[in-house]
Structure formats: structure tokens, C-alpha cells
DSSP file (Angstrom, degrees, kcal/mol; ACC not computed):
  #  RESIDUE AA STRUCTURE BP1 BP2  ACC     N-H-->O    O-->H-N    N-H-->O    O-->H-N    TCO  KAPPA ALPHA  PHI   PSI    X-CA   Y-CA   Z-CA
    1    1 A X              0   0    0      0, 0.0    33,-0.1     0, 0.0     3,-0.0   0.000 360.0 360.0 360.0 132.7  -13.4    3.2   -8.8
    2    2 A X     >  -     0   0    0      1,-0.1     4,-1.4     4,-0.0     3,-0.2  -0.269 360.0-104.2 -64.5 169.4  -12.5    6.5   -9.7
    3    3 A X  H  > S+     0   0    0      1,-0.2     4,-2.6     2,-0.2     5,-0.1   0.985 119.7  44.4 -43.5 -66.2   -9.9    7.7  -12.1
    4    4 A X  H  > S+     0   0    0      2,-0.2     4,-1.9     3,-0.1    -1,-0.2   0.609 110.5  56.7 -73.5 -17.7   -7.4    8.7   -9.7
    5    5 A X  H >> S+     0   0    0      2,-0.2     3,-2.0    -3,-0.2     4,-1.1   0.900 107.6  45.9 -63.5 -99.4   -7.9    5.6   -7.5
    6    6 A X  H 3X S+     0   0    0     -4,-1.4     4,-2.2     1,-0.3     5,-0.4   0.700 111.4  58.1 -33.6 -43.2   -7.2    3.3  -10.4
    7    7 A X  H 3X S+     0   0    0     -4,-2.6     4,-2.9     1,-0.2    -1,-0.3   0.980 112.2  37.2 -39.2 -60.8   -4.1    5.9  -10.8
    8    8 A X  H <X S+     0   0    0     -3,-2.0     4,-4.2    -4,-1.9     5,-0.3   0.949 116.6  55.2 -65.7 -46.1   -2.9    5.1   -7.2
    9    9 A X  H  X S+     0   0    0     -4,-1.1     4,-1.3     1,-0.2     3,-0.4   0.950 112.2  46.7 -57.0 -80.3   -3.9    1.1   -7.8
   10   10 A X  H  < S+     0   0    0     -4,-2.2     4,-0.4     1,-0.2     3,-0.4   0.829 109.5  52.0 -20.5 -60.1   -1.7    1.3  -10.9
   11   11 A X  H >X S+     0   0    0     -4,-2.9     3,-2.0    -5,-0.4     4,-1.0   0.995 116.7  35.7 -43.6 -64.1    1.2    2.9   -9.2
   12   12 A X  H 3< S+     0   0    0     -4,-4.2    -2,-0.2    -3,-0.4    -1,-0.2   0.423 104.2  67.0 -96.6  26.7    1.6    0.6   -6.4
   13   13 A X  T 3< S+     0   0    0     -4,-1.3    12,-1.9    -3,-0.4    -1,-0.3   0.428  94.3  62.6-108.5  -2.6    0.7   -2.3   -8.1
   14   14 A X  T <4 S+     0   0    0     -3,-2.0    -2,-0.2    -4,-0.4    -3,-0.1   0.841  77.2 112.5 -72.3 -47.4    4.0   -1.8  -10.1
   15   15 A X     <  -     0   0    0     -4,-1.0     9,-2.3     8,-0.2    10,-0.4   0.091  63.4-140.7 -24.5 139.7    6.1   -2.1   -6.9
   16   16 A X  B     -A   23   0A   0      7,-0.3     7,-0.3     8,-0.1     6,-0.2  -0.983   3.9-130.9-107.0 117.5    8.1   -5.2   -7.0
   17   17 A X     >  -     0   0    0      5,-2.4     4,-3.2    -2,-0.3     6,-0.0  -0.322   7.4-142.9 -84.3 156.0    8.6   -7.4   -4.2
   18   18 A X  T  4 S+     0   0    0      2,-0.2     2,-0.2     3,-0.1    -1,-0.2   0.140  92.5  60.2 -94.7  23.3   12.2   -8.3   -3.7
   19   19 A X  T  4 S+     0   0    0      3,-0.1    -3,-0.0     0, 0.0     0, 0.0   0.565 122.8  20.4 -78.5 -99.3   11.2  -12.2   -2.5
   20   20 A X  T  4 S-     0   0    0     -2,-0.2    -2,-0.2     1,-0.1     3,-0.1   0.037  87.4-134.4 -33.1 -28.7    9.7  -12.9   -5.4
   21   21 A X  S  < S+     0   0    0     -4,-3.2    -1,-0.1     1,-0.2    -3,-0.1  -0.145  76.7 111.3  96.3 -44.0   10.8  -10.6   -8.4
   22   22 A X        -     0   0    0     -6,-0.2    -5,-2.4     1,-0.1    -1,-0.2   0.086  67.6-116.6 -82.5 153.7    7.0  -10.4   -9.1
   23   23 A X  B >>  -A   16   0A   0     -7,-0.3     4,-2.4    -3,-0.1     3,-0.8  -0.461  22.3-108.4 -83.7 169.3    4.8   -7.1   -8.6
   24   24 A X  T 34>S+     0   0    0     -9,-2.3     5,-2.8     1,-0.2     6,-1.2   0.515 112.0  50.2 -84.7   9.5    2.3   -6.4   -6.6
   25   25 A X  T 345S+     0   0    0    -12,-1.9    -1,-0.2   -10,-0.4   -11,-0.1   0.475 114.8  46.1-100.0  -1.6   -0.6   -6.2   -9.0
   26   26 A X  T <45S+     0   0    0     -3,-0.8    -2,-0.2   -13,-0.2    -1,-0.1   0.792 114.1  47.3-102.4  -8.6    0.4   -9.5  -10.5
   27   27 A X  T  <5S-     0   0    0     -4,-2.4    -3,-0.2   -14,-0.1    -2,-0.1   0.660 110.3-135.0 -64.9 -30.1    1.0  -11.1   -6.4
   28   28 A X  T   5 +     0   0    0     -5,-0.3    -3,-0.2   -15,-0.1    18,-0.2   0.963  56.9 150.5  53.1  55.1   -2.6   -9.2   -6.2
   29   29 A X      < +     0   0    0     -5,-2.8    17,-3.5    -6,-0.1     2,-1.1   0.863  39.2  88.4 -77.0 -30.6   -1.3   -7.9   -3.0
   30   30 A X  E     +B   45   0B   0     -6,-1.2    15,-0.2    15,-0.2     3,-0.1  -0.498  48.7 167.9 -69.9  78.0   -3.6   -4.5   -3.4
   31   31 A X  E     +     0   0B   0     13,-1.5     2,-0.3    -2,-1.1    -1,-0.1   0.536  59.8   8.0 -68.6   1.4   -6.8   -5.2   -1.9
   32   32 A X  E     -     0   0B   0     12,-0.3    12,-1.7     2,-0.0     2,-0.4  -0.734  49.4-179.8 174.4 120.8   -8.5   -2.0   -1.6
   33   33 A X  E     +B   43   0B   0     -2,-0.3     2,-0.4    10,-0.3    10,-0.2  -0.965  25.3 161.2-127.5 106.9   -7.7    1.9   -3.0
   34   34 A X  E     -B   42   0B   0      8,-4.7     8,-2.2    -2,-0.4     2,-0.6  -0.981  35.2-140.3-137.5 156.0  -10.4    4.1   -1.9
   35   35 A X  E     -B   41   0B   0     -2,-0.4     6,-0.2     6,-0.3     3,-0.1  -0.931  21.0-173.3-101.1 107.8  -10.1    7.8   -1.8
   36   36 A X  E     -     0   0B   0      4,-0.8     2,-0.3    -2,-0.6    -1,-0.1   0.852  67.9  -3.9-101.9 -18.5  -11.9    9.1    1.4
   37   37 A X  E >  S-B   40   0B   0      3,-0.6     3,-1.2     0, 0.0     2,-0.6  -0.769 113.0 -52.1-136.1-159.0  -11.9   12.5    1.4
   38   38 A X  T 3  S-     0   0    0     -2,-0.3     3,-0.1     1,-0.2    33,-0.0  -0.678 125.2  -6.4 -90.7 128.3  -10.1   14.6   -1.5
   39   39 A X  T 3  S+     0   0    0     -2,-0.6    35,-1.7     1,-0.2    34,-1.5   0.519 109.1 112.7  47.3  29.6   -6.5   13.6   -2.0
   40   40 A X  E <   -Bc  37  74B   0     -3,-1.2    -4,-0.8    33,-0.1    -3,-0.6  -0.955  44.4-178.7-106.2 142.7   -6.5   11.0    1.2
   41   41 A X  E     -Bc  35  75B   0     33,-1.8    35,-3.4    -2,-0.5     2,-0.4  -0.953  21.0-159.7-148.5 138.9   -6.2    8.2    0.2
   42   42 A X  E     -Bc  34  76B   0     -8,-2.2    -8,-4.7    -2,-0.4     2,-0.2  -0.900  14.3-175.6-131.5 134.8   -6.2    4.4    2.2
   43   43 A X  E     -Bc  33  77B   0     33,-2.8    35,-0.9    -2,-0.4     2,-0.4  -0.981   9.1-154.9-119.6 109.1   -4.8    1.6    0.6
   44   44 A X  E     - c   0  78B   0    -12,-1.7   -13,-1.5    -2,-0.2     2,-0.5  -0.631  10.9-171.6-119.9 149.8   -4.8   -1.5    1.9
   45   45 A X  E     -Bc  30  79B   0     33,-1.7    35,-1.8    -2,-0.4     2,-0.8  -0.896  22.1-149.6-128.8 134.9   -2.2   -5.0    1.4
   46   46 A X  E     - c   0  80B   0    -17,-3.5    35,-0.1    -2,-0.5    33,-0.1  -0.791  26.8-142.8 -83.9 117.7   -1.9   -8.4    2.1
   47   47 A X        -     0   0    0     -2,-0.8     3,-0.1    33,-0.6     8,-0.0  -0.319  29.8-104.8 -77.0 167.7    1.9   -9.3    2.3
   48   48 A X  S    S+     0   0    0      1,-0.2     2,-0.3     2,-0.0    -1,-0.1   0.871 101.8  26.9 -58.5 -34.7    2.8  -12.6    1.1
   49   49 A X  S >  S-     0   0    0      0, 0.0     3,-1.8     0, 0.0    -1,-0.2  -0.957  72.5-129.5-124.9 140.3    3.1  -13.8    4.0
   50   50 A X  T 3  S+     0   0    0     -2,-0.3    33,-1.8     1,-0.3    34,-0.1   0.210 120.2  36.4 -97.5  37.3    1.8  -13.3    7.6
   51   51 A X  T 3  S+     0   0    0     31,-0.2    -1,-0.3    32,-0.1    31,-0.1  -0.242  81.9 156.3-140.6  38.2    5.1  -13.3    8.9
   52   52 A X    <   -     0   0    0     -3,-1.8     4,-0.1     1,-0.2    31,-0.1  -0.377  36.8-148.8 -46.8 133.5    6.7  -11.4    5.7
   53   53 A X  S    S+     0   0    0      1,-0.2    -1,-0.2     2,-0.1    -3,-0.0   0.004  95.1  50.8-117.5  35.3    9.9   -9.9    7.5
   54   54 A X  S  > S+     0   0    0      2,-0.1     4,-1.5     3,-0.0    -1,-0.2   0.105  71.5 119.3-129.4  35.2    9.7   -7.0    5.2
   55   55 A X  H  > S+     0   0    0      2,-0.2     4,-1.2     1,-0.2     5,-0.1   0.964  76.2  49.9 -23.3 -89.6    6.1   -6.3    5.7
   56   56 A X  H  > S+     0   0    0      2,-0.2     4,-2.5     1,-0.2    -1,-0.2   0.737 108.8  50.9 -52.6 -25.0    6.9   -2.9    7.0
   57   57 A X  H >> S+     0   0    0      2,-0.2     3,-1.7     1,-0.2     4,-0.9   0.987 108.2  55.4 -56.0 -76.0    9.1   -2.0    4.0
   58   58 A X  H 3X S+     0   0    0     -4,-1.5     4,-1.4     2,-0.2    -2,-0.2   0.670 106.5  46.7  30.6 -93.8    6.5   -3.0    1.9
   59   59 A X  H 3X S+     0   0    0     -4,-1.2     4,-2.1     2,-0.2    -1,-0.2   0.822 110.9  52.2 -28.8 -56.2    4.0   -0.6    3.6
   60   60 A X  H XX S+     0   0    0     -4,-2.5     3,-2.2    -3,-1.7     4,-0.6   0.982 110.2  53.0 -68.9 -64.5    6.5    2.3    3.4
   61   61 A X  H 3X S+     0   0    0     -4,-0.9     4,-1.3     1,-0.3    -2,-0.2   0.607 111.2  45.2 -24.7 -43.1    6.8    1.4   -0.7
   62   62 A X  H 3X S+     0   0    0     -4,-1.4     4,-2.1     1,-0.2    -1,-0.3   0.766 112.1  51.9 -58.0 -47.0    3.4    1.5   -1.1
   63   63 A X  H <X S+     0   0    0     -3,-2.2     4,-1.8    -4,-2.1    -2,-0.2   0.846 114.3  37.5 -25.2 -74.3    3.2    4.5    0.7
   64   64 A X  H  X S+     0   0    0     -4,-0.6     4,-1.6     2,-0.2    -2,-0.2   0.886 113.8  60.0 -82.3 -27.1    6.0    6.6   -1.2
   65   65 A X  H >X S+     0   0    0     -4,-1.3     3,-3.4     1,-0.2     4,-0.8   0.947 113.1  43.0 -55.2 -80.9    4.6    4.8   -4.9
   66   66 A X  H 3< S+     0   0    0     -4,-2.1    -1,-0.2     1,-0.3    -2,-0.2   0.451 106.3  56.7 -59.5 -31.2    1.0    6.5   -4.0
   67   67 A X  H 3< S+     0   0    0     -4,-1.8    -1,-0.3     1,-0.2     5,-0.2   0.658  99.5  62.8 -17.8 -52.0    2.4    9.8   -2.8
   68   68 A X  H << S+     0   0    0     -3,-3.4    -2,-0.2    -4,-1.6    -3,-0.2   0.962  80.4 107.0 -63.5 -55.4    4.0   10.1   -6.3
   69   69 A X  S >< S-     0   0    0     -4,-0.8     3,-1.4     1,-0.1     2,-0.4   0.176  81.5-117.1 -25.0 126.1    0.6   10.1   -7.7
   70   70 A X  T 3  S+     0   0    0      1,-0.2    -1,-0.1     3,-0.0     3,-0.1  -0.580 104.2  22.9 -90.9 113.2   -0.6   13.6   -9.1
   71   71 A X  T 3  S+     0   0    0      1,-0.7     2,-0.4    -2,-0.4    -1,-0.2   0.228  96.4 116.1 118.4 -22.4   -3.6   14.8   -6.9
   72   72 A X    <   +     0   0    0     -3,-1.4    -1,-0.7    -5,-0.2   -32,-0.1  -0.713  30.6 167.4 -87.1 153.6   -2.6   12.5   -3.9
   73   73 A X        +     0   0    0    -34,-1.5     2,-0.2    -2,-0.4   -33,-0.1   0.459  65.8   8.4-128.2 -26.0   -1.7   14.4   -0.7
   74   74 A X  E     -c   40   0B   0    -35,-1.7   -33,-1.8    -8,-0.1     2,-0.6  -0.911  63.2-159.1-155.2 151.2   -1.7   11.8    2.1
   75   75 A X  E     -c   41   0B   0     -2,-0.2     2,-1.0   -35,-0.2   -33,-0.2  -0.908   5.1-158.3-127.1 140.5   -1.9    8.1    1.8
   76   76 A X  E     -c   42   0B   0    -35,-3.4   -33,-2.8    -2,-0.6     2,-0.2  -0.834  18.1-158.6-110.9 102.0   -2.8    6.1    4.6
   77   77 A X  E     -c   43   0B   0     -2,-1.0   -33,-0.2    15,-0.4     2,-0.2  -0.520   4.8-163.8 -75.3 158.0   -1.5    1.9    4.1
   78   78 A X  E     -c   44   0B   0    -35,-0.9   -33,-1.7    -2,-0.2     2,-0.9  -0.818  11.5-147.3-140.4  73.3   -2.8   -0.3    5.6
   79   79 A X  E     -c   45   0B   0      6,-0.2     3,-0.4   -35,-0.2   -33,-0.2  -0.235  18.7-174.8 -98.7 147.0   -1.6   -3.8    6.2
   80   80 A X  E     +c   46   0B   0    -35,-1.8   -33,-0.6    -2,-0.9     2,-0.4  -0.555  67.0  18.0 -92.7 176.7   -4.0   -7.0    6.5
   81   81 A X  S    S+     0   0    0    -35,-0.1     2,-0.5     1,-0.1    -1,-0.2  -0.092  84.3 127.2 108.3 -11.1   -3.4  -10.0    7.2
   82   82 A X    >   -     0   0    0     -2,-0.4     3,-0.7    -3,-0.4     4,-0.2  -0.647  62.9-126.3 -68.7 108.4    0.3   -9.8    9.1
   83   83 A X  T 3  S+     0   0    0    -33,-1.8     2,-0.4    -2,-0.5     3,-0.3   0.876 120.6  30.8 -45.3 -52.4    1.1  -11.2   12.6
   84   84 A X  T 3>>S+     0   0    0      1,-0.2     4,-1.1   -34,-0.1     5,-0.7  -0.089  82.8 131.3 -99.7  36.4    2.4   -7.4   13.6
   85   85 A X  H <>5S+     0   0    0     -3,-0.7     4,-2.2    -2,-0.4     5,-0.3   0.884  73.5  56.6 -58.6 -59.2   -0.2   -5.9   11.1
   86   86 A X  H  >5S+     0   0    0     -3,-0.3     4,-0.7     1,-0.3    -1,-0.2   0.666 105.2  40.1   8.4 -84.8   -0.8   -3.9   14.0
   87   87 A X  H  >5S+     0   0    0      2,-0.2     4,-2.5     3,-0.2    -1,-0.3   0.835 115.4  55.0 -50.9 -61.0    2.5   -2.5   14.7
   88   88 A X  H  X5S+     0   0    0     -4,-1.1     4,-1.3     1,-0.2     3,-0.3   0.990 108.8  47.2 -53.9 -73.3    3.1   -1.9   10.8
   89   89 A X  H  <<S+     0   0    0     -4,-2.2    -1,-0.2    -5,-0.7    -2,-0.2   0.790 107.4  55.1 -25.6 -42.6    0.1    0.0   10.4
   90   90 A X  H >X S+     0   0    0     -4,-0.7     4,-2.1    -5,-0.3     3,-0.9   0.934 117.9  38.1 -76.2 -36.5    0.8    2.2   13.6
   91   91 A X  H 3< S+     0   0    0     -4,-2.5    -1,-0.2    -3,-0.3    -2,-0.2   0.321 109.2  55.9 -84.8   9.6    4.3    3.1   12.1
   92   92 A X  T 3< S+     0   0    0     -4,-1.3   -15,-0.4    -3,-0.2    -1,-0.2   0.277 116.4  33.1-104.3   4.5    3.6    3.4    9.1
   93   93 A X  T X4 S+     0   0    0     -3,-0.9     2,-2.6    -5,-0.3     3,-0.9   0.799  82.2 113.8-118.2 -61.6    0.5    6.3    9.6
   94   94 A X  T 3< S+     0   0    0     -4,-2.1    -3,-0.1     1,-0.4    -4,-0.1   0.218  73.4  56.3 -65.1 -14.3    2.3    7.9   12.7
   95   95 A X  T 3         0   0    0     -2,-2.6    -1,-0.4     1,-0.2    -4,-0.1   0.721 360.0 360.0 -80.6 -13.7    2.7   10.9   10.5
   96   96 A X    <         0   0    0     -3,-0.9    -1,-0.2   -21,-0.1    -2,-0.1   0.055 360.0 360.0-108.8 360.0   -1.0   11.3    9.8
């Protein structure tokens, strides 16, 4: 992993989810931070659950967390594992 990927991992791996209290590097929600071209960056998460009904909130958190990052420019979430993963995904890129 690059710096600024560990940067981005670090960021949204602070997010806390609001079931649980717990974040989402210690839920190990963050599966995957890769930078694909220079300052895009796809991230991808497993919700707790695959009918989490904040799944898309989630997404958007992740989202705004990775933004913040210095050097980031778009981030593309991703969610796995989600009965609507689908859905989430498509509204949660639709700007991109």
C-alpha cells in the first residue's frame, strides 16, 4: 500500500458505526483502499450486516471521511456483501 492509501484506510477506518459504537477499522469493515489512477481512489466495505438498513449512510460516510484526505480528489465506495449492494453502490458513485 501506498502512503496516501494507508492515509484514506486510516481516515475511514475511524468512522464509527452507530449500531455498534465500534469503528470501522476495529469491525474490519474496510476491505480494500487502492488508488487507481492519481487522486481516484476506490474503497471498498462490508456492512455488518447484509441487510444493514444504514448501508447506504455508511457508504456516503466513507465517502465524505476519504474526500477529507489531502491528495484525494474522487472516491469511489463500494459496497460488498449487501442484499441492495447494488443499488448502494449505484447511488453512491452517481456523481462520478
Amino acid at each position: 500500500m501506498t502512503e496516501i492509501e494507508d492515509e484514506v484506510r486510516e481516515a475511514v477506518g475511524k468512522i464509527v458505526d452507530p449500531e455498534t459504537g465500534m469503528t470501522f477499522g476495529d469491525m474490519q469493515m474496510i476491505t480494500n483502499v487502492k488508488e487507481e489512477e492519481p487522486g481516484v481512489f476506490k474503497v471498498e466495505f462490508v456492512p455488518s450486516s447484509p441487510f444493514c438498513p444504514i448501508a447506504y449512510k455508511l457508504a456516503a460516510d466513507i465517502k465524505n471521511a476519504a474526500l477529507k484526505v489531502a491528495g484525494v480528489k474522487k472516491a469511489r465506495v463500494y459496497c460488498r456483501g449487501h442484499a441492495m449492494e447494488q443499488q448502494i453502490n449505484e447511488m453512491t458513485n452517481k456523481d462520478q
